[in-house]
C-alpha positions in Angstrom: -18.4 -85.3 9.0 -16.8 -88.6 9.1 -18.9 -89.7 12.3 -21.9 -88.5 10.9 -21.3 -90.2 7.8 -20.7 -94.0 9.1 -22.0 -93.7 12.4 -26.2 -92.6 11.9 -26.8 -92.4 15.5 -24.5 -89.4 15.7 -26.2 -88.0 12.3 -28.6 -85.0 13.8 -25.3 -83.9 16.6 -24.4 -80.7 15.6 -20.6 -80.3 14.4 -19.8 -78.0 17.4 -21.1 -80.7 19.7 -18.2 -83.0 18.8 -15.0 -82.2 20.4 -11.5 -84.1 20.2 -8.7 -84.6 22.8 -5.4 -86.5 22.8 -5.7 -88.8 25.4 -1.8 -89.2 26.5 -2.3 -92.9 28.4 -3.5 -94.2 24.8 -1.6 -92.1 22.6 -4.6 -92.0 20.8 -7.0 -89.2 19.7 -10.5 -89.0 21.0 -13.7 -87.6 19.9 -16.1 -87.1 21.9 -20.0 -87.0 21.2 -22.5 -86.3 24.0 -21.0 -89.3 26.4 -19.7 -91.3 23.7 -15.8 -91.6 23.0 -14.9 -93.0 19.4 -10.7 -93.7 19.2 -9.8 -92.4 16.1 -6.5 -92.7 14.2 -5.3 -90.4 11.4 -2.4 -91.1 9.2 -1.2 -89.3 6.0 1.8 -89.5 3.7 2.4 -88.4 0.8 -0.9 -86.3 -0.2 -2.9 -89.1 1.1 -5.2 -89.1 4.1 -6.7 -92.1 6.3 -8.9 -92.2 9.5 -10.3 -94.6 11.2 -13.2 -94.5 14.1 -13.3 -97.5 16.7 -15.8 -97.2 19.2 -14.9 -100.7 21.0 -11.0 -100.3 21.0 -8.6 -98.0 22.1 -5.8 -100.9 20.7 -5.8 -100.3 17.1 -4.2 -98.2 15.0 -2.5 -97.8 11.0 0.0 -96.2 9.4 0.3 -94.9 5.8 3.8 -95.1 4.5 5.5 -94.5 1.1 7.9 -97.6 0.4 11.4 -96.3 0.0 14.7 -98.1 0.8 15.5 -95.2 1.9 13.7 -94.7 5.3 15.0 -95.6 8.6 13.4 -98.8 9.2 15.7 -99.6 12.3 14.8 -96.1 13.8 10.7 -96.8 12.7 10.9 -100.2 14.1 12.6 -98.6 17.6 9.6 -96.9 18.0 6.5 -99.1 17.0 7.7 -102.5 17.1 8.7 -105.0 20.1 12.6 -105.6 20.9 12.0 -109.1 19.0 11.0 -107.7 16.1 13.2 -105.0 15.9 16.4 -107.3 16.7 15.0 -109.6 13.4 14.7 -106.2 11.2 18.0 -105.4 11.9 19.4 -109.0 11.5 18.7 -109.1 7.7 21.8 -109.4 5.5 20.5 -106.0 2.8 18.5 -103.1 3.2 15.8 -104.2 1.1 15.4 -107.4 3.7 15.0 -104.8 5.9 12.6 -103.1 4.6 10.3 -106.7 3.7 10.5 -107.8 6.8 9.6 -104.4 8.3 6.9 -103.7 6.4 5.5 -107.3 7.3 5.4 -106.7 10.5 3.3 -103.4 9.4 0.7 -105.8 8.5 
């Protein structure tokens, strides 16, 4: 409903007419509308939900995160962020430096 919602050219498709597929190049999922793709990006944490629709831009993305000392931010920033920024996480001097600086990055 989403789609239909912010996107009134897509308002008359009918819900089974939209389908979705995780496109593995992007790691991104896809929905697709007659010959339209819209990137879309779910997130959730903590009983709260987010999506966002991009039909320009396969290169975007968001992440919804409770803040908590006590996450792995070195194992987190492995996996998202570049070798720079994860050698500069890892650097700080206290896990709550740490956790600032990884969650800067995050913006």
């Amino acid at each position: 409903m989403l789609v239909k919602t912010t996107h009134p050219e897509f308002s008359n498709v009918p819900l089974n007419a939209i389908n979705t597929s995780f496109n593995q190049s992007t790691a991104k999922l896809e929905l697709h509308i007659n010959e339209c793709v819209i990137n879309t990006c779910i997130s959730h944490s903590h009983g709260f939900v987010g999506v966002a629709l991009n039909l320009e831009s396969e290169a975007f993305g968001f992440d919804l995160e409770k803040i908590s000392l006590t996450r792995p931010f070195e194992k987190l920033a492995k996996h998202f962020y570049h070798t720079d920024e994860v050698t500069l996480i890892t650097s700080q001097p206290n896990t709550q430096n740490q956790a600032n600086t990884f969650l800067e990055f995050g913006h």
